[in-house]
Every structure is written in structure tokens, then in C-alpha cells.
Phi, psi and omega in degrees: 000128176282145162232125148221164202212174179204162184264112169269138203232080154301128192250083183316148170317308184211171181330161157187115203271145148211192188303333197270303170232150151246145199248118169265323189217189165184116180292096181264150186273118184267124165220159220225137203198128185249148182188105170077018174099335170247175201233117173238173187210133162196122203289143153217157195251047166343104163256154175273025177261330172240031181064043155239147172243161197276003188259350158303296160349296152340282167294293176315232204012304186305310174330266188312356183258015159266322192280305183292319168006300192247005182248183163240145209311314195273031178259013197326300198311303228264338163268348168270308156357271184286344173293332148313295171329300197264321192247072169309310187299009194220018176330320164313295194315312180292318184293303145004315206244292192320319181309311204287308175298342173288304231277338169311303219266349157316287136001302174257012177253325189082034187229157148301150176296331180271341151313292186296319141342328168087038169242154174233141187299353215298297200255084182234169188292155197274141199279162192276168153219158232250097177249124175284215220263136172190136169345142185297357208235329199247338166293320197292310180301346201269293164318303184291286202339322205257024220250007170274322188271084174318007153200128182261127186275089187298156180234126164227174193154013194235185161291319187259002165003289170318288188278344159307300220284326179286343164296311195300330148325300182294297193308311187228076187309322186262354169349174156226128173229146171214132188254128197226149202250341137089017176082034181292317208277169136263193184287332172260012178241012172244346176273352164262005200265334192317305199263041140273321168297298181283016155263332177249029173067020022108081192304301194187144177269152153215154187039073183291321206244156187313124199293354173304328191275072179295298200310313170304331169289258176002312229231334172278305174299337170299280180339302149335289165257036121271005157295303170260027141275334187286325168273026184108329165264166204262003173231202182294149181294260219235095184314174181228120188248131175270159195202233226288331166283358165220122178258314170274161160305298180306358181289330195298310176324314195293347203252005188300156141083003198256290162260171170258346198198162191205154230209085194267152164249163129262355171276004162261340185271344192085052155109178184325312192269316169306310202276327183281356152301316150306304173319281185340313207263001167279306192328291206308311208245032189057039197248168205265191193224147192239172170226110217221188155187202206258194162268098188220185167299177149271005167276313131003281235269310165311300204282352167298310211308351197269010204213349189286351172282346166270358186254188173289294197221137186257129162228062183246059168250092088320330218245335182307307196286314164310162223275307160265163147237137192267320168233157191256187196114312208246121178293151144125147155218195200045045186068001150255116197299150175217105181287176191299145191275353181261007055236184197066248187280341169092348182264192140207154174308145156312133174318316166270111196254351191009283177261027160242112175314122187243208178195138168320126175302126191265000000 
């Protein structure tokens, strides 16, 4: 098996704030791995919220296209096993390479990835679409802008927290808004914030705290839903969703009783085969399950969407946000995604790349 990879440069429609960075564009790993005549693809998003760079990524990547050499594609499992094993710190990089092996052996089955999964695409949840930190006057437009998409992903973290979400309320009365705050508060200014968040209706926060703070998350969700017994209800005033605290499958055990929900990625937990592990280990602790992803392409985006018949809630617009789309296949509009009909991830690249700066495939 051949590995080789490249570097891309994705160009957002617009500025895009969170509590943390703001964004114009955002550079990602295309990789591409040959065998027996055929070809899969998968993307990876490196971050540095979790000690990755795109030049870490790089190096782990060259490392596997050494390591994978003699092997075959259809060893998917016992090689993200060890790829996982050996590049933890490098998970994006694993994800990657596991997205390119469903789309080989898709490919060479003549199936969808989600078919060979034994899943089907038919009925799955309408993905969130993701508006950031931005002026209320520059918020209102953004919202009417989003006015297809029947549930808004909010970016909060500022001072006017309040008064965005009340714009966003006045603009878009029947929304689903659910809000992430990307780990700005703290554990006593989001346990005072939960019945503002439930005033404006307010599905669920996520990752409010710093991701280290298990006890803070346990101590924001108590409140909560003592909070919403005193109103009545039979759950939390405001579910509480981990993002940046579970990265791993062991994170989910840790996070039992913690959270109501957890917000698997695959270029952070590392692909296809880790997150249906992660899926697994929510059920068993009863938690609700999010599908999330990076500001990436839709070949990303494709290989979450192939998982999307297991889950709760879809937050898979990255692909939304970009200036291009670099590859077609994936269908649907008003948040609902429909994936590519044709087999592995269902996507391919576009004939034209104009604006996206690539770098020779390594």
C-alpha cells in the first residue's frame, strides 16, 4: 500500500470568531493511500488545543507511509490499532489514514462506507449550522442569512453572551439554538448563566470549561438539573455536552455522570473505527451522543456523515463555511445532509482546485 499526502489551504466565505481564535481560512491534510489499482481518501485537521500542528501531523504521516507499505488495506482494524497505539498524540493524522481505508475497501466492494458498516443513511439528524462571535448588527444578518437551517449552532464567550443570544431569538423565534462557549467560562459563571441559557431556549451548552475540569463539569450538571427540578422538569434546565474533554474512548468512562452528552469528532478521537467505540461507550453510560467536526472539507465531513445513523445530534457544517468546496457528493439542503450515492465516502475531488494552495503530494 502506497501513502501519500498533501498540504491544503481552505478559504472561508467569512471571518470566523469563537471564544478562542478567529479564522480566514484553515489549513488541512489531504491523504491519499493506493493499493491493487485502487485509491481512498481522507482528510486531517490538525489542532493545537490538542498538541497538534500541521507539521506534527507531517512527520507522523511520513513515519506511516513506511510503516503501511506491506500491508493491506483490508487490515483496517489491527492497523488504526496500532497507529493509534504508537502516534496517540497524532490522532488527526490516524484519522486520516483510517477515512482512506473505508473509502479503498468501499470502493473495492462497491458499497458505501456506511452500507459495509451494515448502516443505513435513509433517516439521519439534521446537522446544526455553526454562526460565530460576531456584533449584534452583524449577528442579526448572519442569522437571517442561516434562515434555511432550522437549528443554529451559537459561538459564545464574551460580554454581550446575553444580548447576542437575544438577537438571535428575536431574528430566529423557531430555531433549535444550542450553544458553545468553547471553554471561556468558568464552573460558577456557567452554573449562573444555565437560566439565561433556558430562557432563550437554549438546547444545550457545550464544553462551557477549561477540558481538565472533570469535577467542574459534575458540579455545573448537578446544578443544572437541580435546577430543573425546582422548575419541573423531569431533566437538566440546560443538558451540558464534553467537546474538548473527550477525546478518547476513556475519556467517555470518565465523563459518566458528568455530562448529558459528548461531542465525538473524528479528526480528534482518530477516525471511523475509534468513534464507533466512543458511540458504543456513551450508550452503556447513557449519555446523549453529538457528531461534530473541524472547519475542514467534505471529504471530513463525508467520512463522519457515514456514522450519522448512530447518533442524537449532527454538527457536521465545516464544509458549509467554506469560500469553495473542493469536493462534491454530499447533497441535502436546509441541514439536511444526504450523503454521496457512490461507494467508499461517496465523495471526489473537483476538477478545479483554483483556490486552494496545495503543496506536492508526499
Amino acid at each position: 500500500m502506497n501513502l501519500t499526502f498533501q498540504k491544503i489551504n481552505l478559504r472561508l466565505a467569512r471571518e470566523f470568531r469563537t471564544a478562542v481564535a478567529t479564522r480566514t481560512d484553515k489549513q488541512t491534510l489531504w491523504v491519499k493511500v493506493t493499493h491493487d489499482g485502487g485509491e481512498g481518501w481522507g482528510e486531517a485537521v490538525p489542532m493545537d488545543t490538542y498538541g497538534q500542528t500541521l507539521e506534527s501531523a507531517s512527520s507522523a504521516l511520513q513515519e506511516m507511509a513506511v510503516l503501511l507499505a506491506d500491508r493491506d488495506p483490508f487490515e483496517v482494524e489491527h492497523i488504526v490499532a496500532a497507529l493509534l497505539e504508537r502516534f496517540d498524540g497524532q490522532r488527526a493524522a490516524v484519522c486520516a489514514v483510517d477515512a482512506a481505508l473505508h473509502d479503498w475497501i468501499g470502493k473495492r466492494l462497491g458499497v458505501p462506507t456506511a452500507r459495509m458498516l451494515g448502516l443505513s443513511t435513509k433517516c439521519i439528524p439534521v446537522t446544526s449550522y455553526t454562526i460565530g462571535i460576531a456584533d449584534p448588527d452583524k449577528l442579526a444578518e448572519r442569522v437571517r442569512a442561516a434562515a434555511g437551517y432550522p437549528v443554529l449552532k451559537i459561538k459564545v464567550g464574551t460580554a454581550r453572551d446575553e444580548e447576542n443570544l437575544a438577537v438571535i431569538r428575536a431574528t430566529a423565534p423557531k430555531a433549535v439554538i444550542r450553544v458553545d462557549a468553547n471553554t471561556a467560562w468558568s464552573v460558577d459563571e456557567t452554573i449562573a448563566k444555565l437560566p439565561m441559557l433556558s430562557k432563550y431556549g437554549v438546547e444545550f451548552v457545550e464544553q462551557p470549561i477549561t477540558p481538565g475540569d472533570v469535577e467542574g463539569l459534575r458540579r455545573i450538571r448537578e446544578a443544572g438539573l437541580q435546577m430543573g427540578r425546582d422548575a419541573g422538569l423531569a431533566g437538566n434546565l440546560c443538558p451540558l455536552v464534553a467537546d474538548e474533554s473527550c477525546v478518547r474512548p476513556r475519556d467517555v468512562a470518565a465523563l459518566a455522570g458528568c455530562v448529558d452528552g459528548i461531542n465525538i469528532k473524528l479528526s480528534k478521537c482518530g477516525g471511523i473505527r475509534e468513534a464507533l467505540r466512543m458511540i458504543a461507550l456513551a450508550r452503556t453510560f447513557e449519555m446523549k451522543v453529538m457528531l461534530g467536526c473541524m472547519i475542514e472539507s467534505s471529504l471530513g465531513i463525508a467520512a463522519a456523515l457515514q456514522l450519522a445513523p448512530l447518533v442524537d445530534w449532527l454538527d457536521l457544517d465545516g464544509h458549509l463555511l467554506l469560500s469553495e468546496e473542493p469536493f462534491e457528493g454530499i447533497g441535502g439542503a436546509g441541514g439536511r445532509l444526504t450523503p454521496g450515492r457512490s461507494s467508499g465516502l461517496g465523495v471526489r475531488l473537483r476538477p478545479v482546485q483554483s483556490d486552494n494552495a496545495q503543496e506536492p503530494a508526499r
